[in-house]
C-alpha positions as CSV (number, residue, x, y, z in Angstrom):
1,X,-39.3,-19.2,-33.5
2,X,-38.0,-17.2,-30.6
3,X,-35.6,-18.9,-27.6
4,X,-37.2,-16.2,-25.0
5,X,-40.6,-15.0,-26.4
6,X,-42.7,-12.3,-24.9
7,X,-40.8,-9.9,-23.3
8,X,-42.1,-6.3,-23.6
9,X,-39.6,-3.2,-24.4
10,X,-41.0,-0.7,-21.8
11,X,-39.2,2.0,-22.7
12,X,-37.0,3.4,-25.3
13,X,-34.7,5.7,-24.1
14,X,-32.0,8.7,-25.4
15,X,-30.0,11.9,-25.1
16,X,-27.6,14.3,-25.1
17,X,-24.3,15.2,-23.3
18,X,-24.1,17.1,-20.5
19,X,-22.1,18.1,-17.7
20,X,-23.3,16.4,-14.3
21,X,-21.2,16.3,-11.4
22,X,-18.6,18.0,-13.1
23,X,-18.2,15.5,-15.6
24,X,-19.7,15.0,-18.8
25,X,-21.8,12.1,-19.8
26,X,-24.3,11.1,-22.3
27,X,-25.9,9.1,-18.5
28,X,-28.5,11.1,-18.8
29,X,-31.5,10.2,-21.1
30,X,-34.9,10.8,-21.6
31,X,-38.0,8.3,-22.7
32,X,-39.0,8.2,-26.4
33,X,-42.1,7.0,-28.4
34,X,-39.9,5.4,-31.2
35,X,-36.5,5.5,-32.8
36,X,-34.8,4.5,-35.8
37,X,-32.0,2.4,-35.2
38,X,-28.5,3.0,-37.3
39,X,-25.3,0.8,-37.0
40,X,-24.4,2.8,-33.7
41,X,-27.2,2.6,-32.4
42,X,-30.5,4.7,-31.6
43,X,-30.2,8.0,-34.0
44,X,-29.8,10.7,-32.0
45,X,-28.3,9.2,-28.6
46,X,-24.6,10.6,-27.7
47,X,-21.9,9.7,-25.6
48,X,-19.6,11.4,-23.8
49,X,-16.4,9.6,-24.9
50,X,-15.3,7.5,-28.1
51,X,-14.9,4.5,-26.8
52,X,-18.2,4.5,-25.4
53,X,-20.8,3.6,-28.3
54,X,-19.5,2.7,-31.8
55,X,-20.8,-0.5,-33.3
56,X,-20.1,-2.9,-31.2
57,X,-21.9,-1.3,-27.9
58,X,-24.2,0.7,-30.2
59,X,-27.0,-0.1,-28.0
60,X,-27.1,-0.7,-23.9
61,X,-29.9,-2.6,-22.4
62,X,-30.7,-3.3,-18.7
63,X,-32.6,-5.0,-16.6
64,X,-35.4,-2.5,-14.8
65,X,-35.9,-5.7,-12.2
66,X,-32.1,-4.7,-10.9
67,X,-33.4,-1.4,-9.2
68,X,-35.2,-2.7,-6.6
69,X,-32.4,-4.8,-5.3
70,X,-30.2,-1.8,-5.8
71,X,-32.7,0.5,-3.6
72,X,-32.6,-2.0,-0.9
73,X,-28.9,-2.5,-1.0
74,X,-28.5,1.4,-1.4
75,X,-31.0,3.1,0.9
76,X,-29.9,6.0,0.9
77,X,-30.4,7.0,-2.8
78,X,-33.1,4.4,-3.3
79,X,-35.0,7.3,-4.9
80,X,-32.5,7.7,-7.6
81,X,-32.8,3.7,-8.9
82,X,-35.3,4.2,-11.3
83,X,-35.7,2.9,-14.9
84,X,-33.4,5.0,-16.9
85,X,-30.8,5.5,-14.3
86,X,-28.2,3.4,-15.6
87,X,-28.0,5.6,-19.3
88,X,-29.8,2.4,-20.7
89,X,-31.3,2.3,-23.7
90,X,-33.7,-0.4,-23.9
91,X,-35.4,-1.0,-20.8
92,X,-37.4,-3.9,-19.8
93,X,-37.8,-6.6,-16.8
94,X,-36.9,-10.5,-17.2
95,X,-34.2,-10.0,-19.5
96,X,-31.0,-10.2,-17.5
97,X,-27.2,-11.2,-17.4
98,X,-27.8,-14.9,-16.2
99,X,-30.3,-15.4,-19.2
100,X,-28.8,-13.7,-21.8
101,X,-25.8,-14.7,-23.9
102,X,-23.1,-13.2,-25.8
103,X,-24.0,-14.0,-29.1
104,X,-28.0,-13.9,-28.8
105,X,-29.4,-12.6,-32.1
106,X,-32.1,-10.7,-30.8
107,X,-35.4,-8.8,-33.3
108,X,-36.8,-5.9,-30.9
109,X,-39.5,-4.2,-33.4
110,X,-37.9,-4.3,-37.3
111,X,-34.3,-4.1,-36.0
112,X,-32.1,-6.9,-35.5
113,X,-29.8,-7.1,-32.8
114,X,-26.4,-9.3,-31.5
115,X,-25.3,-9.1,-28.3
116,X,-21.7,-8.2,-27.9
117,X,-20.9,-7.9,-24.6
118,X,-21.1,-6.9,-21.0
119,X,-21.1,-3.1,-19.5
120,X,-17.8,-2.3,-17.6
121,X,-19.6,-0.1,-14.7
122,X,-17.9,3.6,-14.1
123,X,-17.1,6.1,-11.3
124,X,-19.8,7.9,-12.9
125,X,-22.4,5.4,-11.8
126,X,-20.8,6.6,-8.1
127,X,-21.7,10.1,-9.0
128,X,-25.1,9.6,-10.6
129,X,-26.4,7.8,-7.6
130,X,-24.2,9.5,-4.6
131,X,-22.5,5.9,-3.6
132,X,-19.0,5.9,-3.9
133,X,-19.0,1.8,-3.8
134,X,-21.7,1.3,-6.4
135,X,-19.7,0.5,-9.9
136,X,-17.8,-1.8,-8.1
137,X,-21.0,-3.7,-6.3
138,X,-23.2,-4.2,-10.0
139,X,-19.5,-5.1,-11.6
140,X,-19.2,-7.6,-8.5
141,X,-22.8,-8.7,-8.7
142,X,-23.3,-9.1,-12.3
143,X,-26.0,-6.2,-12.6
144,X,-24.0,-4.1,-15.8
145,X,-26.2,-4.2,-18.2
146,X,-24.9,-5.5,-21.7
147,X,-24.5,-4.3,-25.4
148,X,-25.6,-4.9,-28.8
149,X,-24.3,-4.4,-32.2
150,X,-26.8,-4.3,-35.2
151,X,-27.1,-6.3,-37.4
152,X,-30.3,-4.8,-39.3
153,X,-31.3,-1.4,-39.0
154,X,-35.0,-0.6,-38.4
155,X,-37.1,0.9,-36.0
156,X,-38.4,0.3,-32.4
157,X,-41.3,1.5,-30.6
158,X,-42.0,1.5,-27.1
159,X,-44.3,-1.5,-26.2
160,X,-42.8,-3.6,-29.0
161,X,-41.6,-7.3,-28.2
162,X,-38.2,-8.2,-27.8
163,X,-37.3,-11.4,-28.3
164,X,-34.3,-13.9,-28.9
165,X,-34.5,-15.7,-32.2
166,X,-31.1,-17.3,-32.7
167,X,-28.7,-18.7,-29.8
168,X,-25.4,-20.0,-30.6
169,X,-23.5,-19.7,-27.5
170,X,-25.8,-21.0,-24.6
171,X,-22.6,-21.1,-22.3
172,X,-21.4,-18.0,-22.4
173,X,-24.0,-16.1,-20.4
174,X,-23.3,-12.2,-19.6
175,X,-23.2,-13.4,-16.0
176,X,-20.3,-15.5,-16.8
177,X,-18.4,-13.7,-18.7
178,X,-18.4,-11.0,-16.6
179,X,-17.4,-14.1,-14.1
180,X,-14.0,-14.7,-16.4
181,X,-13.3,-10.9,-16.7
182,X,-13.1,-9.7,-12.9
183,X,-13.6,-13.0,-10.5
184,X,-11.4,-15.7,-12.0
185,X,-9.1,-14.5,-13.9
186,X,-6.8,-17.0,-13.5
187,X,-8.3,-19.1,-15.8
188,X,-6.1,-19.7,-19.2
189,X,-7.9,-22.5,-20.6
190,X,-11.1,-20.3,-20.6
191,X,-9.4,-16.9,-21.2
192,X,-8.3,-19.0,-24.3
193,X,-11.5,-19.2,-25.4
194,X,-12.7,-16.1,-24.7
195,X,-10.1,-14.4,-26.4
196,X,-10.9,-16.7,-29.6
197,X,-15.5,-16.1,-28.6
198,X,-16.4,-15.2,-32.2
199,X,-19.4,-12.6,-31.1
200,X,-17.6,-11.3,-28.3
201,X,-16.7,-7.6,-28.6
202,X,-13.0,-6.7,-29.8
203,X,-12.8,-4.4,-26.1
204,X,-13.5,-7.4,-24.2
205,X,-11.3,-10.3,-26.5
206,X,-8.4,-7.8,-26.4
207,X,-8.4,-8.0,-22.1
208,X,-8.4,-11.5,-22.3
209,X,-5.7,-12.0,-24.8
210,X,-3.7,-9.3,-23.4
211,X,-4.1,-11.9,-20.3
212,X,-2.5,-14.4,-22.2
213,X,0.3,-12.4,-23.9
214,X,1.4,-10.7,-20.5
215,X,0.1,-13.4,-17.8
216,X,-0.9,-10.1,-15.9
217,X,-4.5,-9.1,-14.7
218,X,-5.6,-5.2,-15.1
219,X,-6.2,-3.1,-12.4
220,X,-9.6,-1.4,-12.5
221,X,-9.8,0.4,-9.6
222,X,-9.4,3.8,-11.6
223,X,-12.2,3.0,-13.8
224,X,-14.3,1.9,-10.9
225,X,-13.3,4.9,-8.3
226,X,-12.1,7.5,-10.5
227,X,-9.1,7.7,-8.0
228,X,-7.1,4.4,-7.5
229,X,-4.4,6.9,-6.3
230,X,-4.7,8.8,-9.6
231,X,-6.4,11.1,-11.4
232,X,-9.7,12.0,-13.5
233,X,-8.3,13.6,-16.7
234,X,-9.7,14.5,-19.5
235,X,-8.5,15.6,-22.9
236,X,-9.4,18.4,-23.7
237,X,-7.6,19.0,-27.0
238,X,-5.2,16.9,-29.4
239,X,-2.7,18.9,-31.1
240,X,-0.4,17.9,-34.1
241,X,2.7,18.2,-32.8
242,X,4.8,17.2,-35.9
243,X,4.7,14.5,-38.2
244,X,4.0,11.2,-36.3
245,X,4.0,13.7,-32.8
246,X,0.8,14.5,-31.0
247,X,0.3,16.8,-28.2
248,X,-2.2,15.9,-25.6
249,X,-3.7,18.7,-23.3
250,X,-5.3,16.8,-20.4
251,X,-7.2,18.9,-17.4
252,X,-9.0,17.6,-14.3
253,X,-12.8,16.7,-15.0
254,X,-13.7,18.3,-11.3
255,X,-11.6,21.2,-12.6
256,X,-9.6,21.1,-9.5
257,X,-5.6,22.3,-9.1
258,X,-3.2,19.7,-10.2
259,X,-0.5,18.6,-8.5
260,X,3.2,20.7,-9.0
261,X,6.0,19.1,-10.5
262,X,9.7,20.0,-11.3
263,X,11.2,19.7,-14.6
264,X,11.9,16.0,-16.0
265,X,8.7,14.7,-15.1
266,X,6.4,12.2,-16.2
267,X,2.8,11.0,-15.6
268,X,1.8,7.7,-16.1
269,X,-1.5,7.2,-18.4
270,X,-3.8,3.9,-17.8
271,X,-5.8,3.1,-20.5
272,X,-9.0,2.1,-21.4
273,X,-7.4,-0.6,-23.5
274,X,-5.9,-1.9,-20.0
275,X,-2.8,-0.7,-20.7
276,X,0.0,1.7,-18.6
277,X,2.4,3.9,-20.0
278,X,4.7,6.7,-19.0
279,X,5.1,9.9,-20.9
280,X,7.5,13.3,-19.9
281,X,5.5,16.6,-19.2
282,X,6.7,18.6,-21.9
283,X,5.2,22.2,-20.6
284,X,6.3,23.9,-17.0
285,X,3.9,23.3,-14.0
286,X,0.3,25.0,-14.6
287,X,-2.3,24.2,-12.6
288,X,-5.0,23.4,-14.9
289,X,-3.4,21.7,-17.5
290,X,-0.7,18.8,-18.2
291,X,0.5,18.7,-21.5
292,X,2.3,15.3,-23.0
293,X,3.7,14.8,-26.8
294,X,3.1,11.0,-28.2
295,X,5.3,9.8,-30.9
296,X,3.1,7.0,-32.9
297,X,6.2,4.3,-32.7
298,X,5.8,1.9,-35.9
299,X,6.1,-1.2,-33.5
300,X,3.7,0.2,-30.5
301,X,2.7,-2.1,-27.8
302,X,-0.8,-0.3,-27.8
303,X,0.4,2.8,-26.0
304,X,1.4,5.2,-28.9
305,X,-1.1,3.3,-31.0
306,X,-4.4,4.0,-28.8
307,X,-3.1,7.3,-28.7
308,X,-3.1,8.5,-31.7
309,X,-5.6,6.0,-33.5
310,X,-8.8,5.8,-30.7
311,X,-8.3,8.6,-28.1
312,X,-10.2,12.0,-28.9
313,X,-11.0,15.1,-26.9
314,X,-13.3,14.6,-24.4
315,X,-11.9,11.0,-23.5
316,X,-11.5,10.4,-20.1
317,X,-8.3,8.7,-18.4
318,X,-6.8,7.9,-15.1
319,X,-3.3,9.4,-14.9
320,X,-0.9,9.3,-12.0
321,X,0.2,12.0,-10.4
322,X,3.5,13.2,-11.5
323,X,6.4,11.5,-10.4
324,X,10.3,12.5,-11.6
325,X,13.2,10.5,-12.0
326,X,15.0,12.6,-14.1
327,X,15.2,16.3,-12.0
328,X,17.6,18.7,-12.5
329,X,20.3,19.1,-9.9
330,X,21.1,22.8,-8.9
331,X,24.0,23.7,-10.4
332,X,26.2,26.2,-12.6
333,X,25.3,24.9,-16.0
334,X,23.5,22.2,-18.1
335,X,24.3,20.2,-21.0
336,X,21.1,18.6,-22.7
337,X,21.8,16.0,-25.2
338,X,18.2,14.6,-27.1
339,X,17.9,12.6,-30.0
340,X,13.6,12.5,-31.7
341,X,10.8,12.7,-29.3
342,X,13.6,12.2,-26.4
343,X,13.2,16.3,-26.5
344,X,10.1,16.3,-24.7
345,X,11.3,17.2,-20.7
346,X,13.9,19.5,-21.9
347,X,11.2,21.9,-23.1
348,X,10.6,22.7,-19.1
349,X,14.2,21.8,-18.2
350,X,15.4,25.0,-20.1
351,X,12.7,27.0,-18.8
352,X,13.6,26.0,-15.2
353,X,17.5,26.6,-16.1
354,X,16.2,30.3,-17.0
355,X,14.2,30.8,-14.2
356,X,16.8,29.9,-11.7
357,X,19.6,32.1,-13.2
358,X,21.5,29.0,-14.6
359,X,22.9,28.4,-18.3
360,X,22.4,25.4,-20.4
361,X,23.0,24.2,-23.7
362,X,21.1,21.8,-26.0
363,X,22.3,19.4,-28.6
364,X,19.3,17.9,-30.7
365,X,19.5,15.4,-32.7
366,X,16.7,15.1,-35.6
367,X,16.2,13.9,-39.0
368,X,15.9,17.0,-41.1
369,X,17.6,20.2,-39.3
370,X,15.2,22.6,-41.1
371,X,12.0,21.0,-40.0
372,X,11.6,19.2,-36.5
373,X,9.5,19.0,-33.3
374,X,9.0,21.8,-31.1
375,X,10.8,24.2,-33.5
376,X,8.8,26.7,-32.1
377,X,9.8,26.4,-28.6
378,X,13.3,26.4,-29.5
379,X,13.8,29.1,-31.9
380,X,13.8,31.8,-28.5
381,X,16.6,30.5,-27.5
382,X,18.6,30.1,-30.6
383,X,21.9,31.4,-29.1
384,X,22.1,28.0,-26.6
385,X,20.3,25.2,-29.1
386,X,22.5,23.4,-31.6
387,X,20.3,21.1,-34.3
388,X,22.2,18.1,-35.8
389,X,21.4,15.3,-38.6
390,X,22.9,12.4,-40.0
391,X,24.6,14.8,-42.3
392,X,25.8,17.1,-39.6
393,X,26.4,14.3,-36.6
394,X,26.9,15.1,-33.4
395,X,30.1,13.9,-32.0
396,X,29.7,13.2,-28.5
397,X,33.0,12.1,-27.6
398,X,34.3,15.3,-28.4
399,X,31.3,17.2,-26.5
400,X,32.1,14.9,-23.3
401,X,36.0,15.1,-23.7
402,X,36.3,17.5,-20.6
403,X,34.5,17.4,-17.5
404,X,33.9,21.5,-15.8
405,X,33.3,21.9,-12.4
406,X,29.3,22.4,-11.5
407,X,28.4,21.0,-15.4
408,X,25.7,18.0,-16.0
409,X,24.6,16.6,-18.9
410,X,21.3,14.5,-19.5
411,X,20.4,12.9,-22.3
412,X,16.9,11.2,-23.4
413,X,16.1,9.6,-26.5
414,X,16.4,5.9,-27.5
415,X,18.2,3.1,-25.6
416,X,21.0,3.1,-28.3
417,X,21.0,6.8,-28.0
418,X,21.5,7.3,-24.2
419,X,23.9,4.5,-24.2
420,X,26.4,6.1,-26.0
421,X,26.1,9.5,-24.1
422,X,26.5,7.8,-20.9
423,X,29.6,6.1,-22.8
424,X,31.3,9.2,-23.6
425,X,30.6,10.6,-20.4
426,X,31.9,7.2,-18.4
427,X,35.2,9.5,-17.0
428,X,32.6,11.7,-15.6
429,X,31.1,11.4,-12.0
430,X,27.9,9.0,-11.7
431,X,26.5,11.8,-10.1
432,X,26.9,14.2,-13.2
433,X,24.8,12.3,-15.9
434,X,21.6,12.0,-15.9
435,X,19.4,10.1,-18.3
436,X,16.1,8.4,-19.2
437,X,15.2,6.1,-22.1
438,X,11.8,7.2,-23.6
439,X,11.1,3.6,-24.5
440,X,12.3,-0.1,-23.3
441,X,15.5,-1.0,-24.5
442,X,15.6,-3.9,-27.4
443,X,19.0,-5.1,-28.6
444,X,19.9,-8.5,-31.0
445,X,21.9,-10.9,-29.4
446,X,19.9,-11.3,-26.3
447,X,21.1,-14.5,-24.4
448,X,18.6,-16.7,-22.2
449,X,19.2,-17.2,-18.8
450,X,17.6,-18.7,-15.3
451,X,15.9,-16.5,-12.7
452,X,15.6,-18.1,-9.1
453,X,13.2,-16.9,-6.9
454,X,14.6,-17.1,-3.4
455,X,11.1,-17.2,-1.8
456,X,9.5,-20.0,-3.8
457,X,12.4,-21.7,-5.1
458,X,11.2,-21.6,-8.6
459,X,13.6,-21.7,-11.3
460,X,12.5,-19.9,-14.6
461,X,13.5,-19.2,-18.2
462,X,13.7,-16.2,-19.2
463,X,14.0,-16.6,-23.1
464,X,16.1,-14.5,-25.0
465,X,13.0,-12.0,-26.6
466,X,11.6,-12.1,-23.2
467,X,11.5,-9.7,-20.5
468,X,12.3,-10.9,-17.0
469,X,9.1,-9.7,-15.9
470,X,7.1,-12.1,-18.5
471,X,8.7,-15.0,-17.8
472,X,8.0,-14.7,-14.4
473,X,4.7,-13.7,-14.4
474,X,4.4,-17.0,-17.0
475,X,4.8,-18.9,-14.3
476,X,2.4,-17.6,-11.3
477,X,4.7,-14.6,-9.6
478,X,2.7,-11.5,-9.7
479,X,4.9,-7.9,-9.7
480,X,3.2,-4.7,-9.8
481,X,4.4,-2.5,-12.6
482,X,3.0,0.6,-14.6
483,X,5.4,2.2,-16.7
484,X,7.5,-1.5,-18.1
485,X,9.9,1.0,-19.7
486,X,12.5,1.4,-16.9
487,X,11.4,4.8,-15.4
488,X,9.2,4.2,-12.7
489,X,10.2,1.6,-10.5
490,X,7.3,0.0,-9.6
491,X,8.5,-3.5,-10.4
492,X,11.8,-3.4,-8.7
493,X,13.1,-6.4,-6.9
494,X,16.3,-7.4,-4.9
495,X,18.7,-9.6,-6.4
496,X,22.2,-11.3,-6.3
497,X,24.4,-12.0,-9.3
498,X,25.4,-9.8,-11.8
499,X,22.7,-7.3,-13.4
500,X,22.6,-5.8,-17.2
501,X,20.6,-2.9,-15.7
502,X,18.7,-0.8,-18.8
503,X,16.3,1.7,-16.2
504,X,16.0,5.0,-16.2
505,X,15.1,5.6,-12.3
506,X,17.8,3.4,-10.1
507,X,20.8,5.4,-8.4
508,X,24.2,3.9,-9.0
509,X,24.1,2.8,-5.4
510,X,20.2,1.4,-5.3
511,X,22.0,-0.7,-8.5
512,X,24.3,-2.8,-6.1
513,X,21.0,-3.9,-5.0
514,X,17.9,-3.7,-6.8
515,X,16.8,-4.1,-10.3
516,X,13.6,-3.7,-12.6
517,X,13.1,-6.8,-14.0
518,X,10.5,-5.1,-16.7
519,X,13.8,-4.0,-19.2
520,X,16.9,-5.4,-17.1
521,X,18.3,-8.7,-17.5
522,X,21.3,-10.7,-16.4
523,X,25.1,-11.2,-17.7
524,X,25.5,-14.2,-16.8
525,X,23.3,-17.7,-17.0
526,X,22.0,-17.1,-13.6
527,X,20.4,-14.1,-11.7
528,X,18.7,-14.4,-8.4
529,X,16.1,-12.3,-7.1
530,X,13.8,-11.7,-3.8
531,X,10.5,-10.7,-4.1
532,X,9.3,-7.5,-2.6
533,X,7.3,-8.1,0.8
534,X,3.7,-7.9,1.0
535,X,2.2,-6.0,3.6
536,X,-0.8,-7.6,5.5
């Protein structure tokens, strides 16, 4: 016996990628008489990306009522909101996100469907219909559309009922999840559940128990604007590197110039998974590509993992534009001193060195000195590159011992690594060493400690496997962050007491003053801090 009877599939509807607006999407797709329906959906339909489709948004329906409102809303390209124009699959009018529910077993001719969850709206829906606002007014308005998953293949026709036979979860309409996900999202007893909804899709559970790990709420703008003071990027090809390295090669989708940068920087990569992290440009400025190199880290936060696990060419991210906190100064001669994927910005950093008439050496460290990453690279300039292993060590101490006139050395590798260059080099000038850790620093024998916030007089526990940032963000003070690995500065705050500071971007002097709470901590059982002020 069906819950919502008598509903009619009006059309059936798929196609192929192709460019449009300079982008390129499987948007675009034409009516059909019938398909068979497979575990990802309608045979024959493609997407433009990965993590668009698979099985658990195999197939994307919408409600064909929606356009109207839309035109009305939208005059201007009220011609364009037609059935189909959302890349929808299944079209028919009734069906919508306040009356269906995650959950809903669904039959729609001899196929058997489960619906999974809502659509998160694109900047390509601001493209398709010429209104730059428009992603962010359906996601605002609850007008996305939703997903199924399939539970029994089969095949549909055009004209054929759709119907809802089984409903499990009669409170958790489309329409309020999508309430949960973007409105309030401050909600822990329900993001609880949400991150726990059997039926939900995994995309969708992981944003709400990301919610609870980090007490953070993502920032969307990118996905809705295709700016949010970034980039459109695409990859365009995925390159093994060496073993557990990947290279990504990411261009502009509106094939545009990219934005110049110097040697030692990095670009900060927002992912779909709602995730931010920082990686070093490992090629000299061109301006149609950026290249990065991703080292799959066994214990990865989801950076590293996504990475080299989900993302594949073609995917589309919102990157930063290049920022540097770890540029050459302009001087007589370098020392370089990397230990594993810490080798990435030295790649341009030599080349720079060359270009500007200035000499350099570099001390690598690696695990096997006949076989290591960018081997290549390094081979042409043989005569300045010394390899080192466990059974050949490096003995810093002895590198460091004397400090030339015009030499700086910079080192980049773990925190443990960089911490003892910057040891052996403690006699030189502060303004001689240079260095940036390529992932937060983690050491045993972390103490707890109290954080007071001047402005609210809160006093908070920062445990002793806790990051500063957490704990407050646990209890209700929102930072802005991106990179949570020391080396952008985003989340920096002002404090008073004394500061175990572990970033890679602060001077010495702005250390006397300001922290980043993401990786720093304090030395003694109390630290406090001033927020940063909010402009009106």
């Amino acid at each position: 016996m069906s819950v919502y009877p008598g509903t009619i599939i009006d059309e059936l509807r798929q196609g192929e990628v192709k460019e449009l607006f300079s982008v390129k999407t499987g948007i675009d797709k034409h009516p059909t008489n019938s398909v068979q329906v497979t575990l990802t959906g309608f045979s024959g339909d493609q997407q433009a990306e990965t993590f668009h489709g698979g099985e658990e948004r195999a197939i994307l329906h919408y409600d064909s009522a929606h356009y109207a409102s839309l035109a009305s809303r939208f005059p201007g390209s009220g011609s364009l909101f037609v059935p189909g124009g959302f890349g929808e699959n299944l079209v028919t009018s009734g069906m919508n996100e306040s009356n269906i529910c995650v959950g809903d077993i669904v039959r729609a001719g001899t196929a058997i469907l489960q619906v999974t969850q809502p659509r998160q709206p694109c900047f390509k829906l601001n493209h398709r219909f010429k209104q730059p606002t428009l992603s962010r007014f359906v996601q605002d308005n609850g007008k996305t559309g939703w997903f199924y998953r399939v539970l029994k293949e089969g095949t549909i026709h055009a004209g054929d009922p759709i119907e809802v036979i089984v409903r499990a979860w009669p409170q958790w309409s489309i329409a309020q999840i999508l309430h949960y996900l973007y409105t309030e999202t401050d909600n822990l007893a329900v993001t609880g559940q949400l991150a726990k909804l059997e039926p939900l899709g995994n995309e969708v559970k992981s944003v709400f128990q990301r919610r609870l790990d980090n007490n953070d709420v993502e920032d969307w703008g990118g996905r809705l604007s295709g700016r949010s003071g970034g980039l459109e990027m695409r990859i365009i090809n995925i390159v093994d590197e060496f073993k557990g390295i990947k290279r990504f090669i990411l261009s502009r989708v509106d094939d545009g110039a990219l934005p110049e940068y110097s040697a030692g920087a990095h670009i900060i990569l927002q992912l779909p998974n709602g995730l931010s992290r920082a990686y070093s440009l490992c090629e000299s400025w061109a301006e149609n590509e950026y290249h990065i190199a991703v080292n799959h880290a066994p214990n990865s936060r989801g950076g590293s993992q996504y990475l080299h696990q989900t993302a594949r060419p073609g995917d589309i991210l919102t990157v930063s534009e290049p920022a540097n906190c770890f540029s050459m100064a302009r001087d007589k001669h370098h020392i370089f001193i990397a230990a594993g994927i810490g080798i990435t910005p030295f790649i341009p950093m030599i080349e720079e060195a060359l270009a500007r008439e200035e000499t350099f050496e570099l001390h690598y460290c690696v695990s096997d000195v006949g076989s290591f990453a960018f081997r290549p690279q390094l081979e042409k300039y043989v005569e300045h590159v010394l390899i080192y292993s466990l059974d050949n060590p490096l003995d810093i101490n002895q590198l460091l011992d004397t400090h030339a006139r015009g030499t700086h050395v910079y080192t980049c590798g773990s925190p443990a690594f960089v911490q003892r260059v910057r040891e052996s080099a403690s006699h030189w000038h502060a303004d001689y060493v240079h260095f940036e850790n390529f992932a937060a620093e983690e050491q045993s024998g972390e103490s707890a400690f109290v954080v007071t916030v001047r402005e609210t007089g809160q006093k908070i526990q920062v445990e002793p496997q806790e990051t500063m940032l957490h704990a407050l963000r646990n209890h209700g003070i929102q930072l802005e962050s991106a990179c949570e690995t020391g080396v952008c500065g985003k989340c920096r705050v002002d404090y008073d007491g004394e500061v175990d500071h572990r970033d890679s971007v602060l001077s010495q002097s702005e250390r006397k003053s300001c922290m980043t709470p993401c990786v720093s901590r304090a030395k003694q059982a109390e630290l406090t801090i001033s927020l940063p002020k909010v402009n009106p």
